[in-house]
N, C-alpha and C positions, 0 to 999 in steps of 0.2 A: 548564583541565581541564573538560570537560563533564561534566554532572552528569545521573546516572539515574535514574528510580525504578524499582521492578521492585516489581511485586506475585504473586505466588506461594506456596501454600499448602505444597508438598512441601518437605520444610529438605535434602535431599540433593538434588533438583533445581535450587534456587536457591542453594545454596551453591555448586554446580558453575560455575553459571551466574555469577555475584559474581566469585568466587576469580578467573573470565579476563576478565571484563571490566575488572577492577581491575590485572592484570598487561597491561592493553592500554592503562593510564596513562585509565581514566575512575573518577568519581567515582558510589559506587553507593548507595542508599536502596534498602536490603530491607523489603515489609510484608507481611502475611500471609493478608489479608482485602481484598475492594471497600472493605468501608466506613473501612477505615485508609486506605487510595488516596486515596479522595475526599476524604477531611478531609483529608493532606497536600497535594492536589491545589489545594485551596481555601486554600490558607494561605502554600505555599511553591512555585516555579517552577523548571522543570526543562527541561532541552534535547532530554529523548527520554523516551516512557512505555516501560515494557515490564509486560502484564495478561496473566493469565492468565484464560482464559474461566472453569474453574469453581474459585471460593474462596467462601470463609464469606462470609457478611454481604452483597455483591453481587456478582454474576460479572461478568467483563470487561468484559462488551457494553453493560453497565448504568452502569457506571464511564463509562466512555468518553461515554457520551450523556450522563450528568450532567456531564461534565466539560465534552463539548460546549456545552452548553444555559448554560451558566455563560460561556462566551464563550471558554475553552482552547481556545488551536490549536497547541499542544506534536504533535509528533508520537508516533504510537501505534501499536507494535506487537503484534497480538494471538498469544498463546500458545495451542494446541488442542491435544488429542489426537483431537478429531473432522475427521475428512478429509471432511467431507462439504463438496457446495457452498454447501448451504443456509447451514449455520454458518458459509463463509467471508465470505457476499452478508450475511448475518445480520452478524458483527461489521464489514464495510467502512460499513454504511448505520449503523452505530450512529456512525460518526466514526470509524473505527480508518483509518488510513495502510495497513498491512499488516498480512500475518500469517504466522505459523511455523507449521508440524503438526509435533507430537512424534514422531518425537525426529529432531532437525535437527545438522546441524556448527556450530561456533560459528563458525567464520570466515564462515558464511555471515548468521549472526544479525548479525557483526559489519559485513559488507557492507550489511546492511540499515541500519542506524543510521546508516553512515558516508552513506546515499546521501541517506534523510529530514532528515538535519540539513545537509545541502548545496543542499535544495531551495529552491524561492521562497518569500520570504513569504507570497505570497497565496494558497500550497497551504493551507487549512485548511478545518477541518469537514466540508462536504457538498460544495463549492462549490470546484470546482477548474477556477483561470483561467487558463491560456498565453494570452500575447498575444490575438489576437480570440476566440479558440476558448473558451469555458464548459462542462462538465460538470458537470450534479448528479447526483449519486452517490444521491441518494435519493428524485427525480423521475424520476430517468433521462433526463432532456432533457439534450442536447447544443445550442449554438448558436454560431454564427459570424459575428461580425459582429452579432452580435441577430437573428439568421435562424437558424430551427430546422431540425434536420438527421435526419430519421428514420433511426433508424438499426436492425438488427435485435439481438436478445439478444446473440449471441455477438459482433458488432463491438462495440457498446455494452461489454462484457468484457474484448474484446481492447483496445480505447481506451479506458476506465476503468485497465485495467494499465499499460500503457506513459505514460499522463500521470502517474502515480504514483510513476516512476522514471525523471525525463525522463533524455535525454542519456547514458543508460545502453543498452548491445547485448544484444539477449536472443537466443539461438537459439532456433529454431522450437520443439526440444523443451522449451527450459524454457516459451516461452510458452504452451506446449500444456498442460505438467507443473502451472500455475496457474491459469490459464484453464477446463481443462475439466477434469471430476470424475472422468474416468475417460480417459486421455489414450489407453490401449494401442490402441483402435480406432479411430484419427483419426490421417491423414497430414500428415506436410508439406505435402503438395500441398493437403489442405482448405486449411489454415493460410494460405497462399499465396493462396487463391480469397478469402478471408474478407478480409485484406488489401486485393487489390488492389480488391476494391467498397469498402472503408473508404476507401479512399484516393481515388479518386473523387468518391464522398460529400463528403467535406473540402475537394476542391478546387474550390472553385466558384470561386477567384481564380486557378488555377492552378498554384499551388505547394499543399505537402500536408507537416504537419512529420515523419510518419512516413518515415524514410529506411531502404533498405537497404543496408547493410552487407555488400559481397558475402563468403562462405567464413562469414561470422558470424551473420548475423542482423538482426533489426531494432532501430531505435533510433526515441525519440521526440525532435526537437529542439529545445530550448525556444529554443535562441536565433538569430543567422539564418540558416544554414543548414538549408535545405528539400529535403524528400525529392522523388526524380522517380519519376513513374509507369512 
């Protein structure tokens, strides 16, 4: 049975939140404050975080980076009520895995955990390695092969999301729905343009692990199967 921590201030939000996690057969640790996080964080090991950015004692982002800094690479999902992008780049670069904006569905919370505790090992911290490819999430360098790969804001976004949930199909609109902060005024068809220069960019051996998915959407492939241009 995997075991959770959940840190959250609201006792009817996190009880909601408990009550289904627990009837979905995992094992849950409720606290109520950063600073109870981190001392359980620092003492005892868990297979998934769940923070809330703002609680007593230290907010999520601060959790997470002291969690980081201490050598934790549990995965982490951040909790918001602020939809903005700043706060989402704000808690990814603190070390957070992913994040929620309130108020979300659970089975979707639940797809999240189920995808972070299925990744690779060496997802963790800043520093996220598929085969040649490196991404640091809080240099913003990408490299390949040890050959850096400039790339611009929004590729760097859109490949910062999809290495995060390899091997998983996004449709254009969810990638848009995460990605950018305000999606209503952004096409498919950007999405598409944005894409096909990432994909590019990546392939300097040819192969590119972004595949499409035709009717669905796009997918990252961690293992060998490779996307064609």
């Amino acid at each position: 049975m995997a075991k959770i921590l959940m840190a959250e201030d609201d006792p009817i939000f996190s009880k909601a939140v408990v009550t289904w996690l627990q009837s979905e057969k995992y094992e849950v640790e409720l606290v109520e404050s950063g600073t109870e996080a981190l001392e359980r964080l620092s003492t005892y090991t868990y297979d998934a975080i769940i923070l809330d950015w703002q609680m007593p004692g230290m907010n999520g982002a601060a959790v997470c980076q002291a969690f980081r800094k201490l050598g934790g690479s549990t995965p982490v999902i951040m909790l918001t009520g602020l939809d903005t992008l700043d706060k989402k780049i704000a808690g990814l670069d603190a070390g957070a895995d992913d994040y929620l904006t309130k108020p979300f569905d659970m089975p979707e919370l639940l797809a999240r955990l189920r995808a972070l505790m299925r990744r690779p090992a060496d997802f963790s911290g800043s520093l996220l390695t598929v085969g040649d490819l490196t991404v640091d999430t809080r240099s913003r360098v990408v490299t390949k092969c040890g050959v850096m790969i400039k790339l611009q804001p929004k590729e760097f976004a859109i490949l910062e999301f999809l290495i995060r949930h390899p091997n998983q199909v996004f449709s254009a609109e969810e990638i848009l729905n995460r990605v950018w902060n305000d999606a209503a005024g952004v096409s498919a068809e950007s999405l598409y343009t944005y894409i096909k220069t990432l994909r590019k960019k990546l392939s300097t051996d040819g192969s590119c692990p972004i595949r499409t998915v035709h009717g669905q959407g796009y997918s990252y492939e961690s293992g060998s199967m490779q996307g064609r241009l």
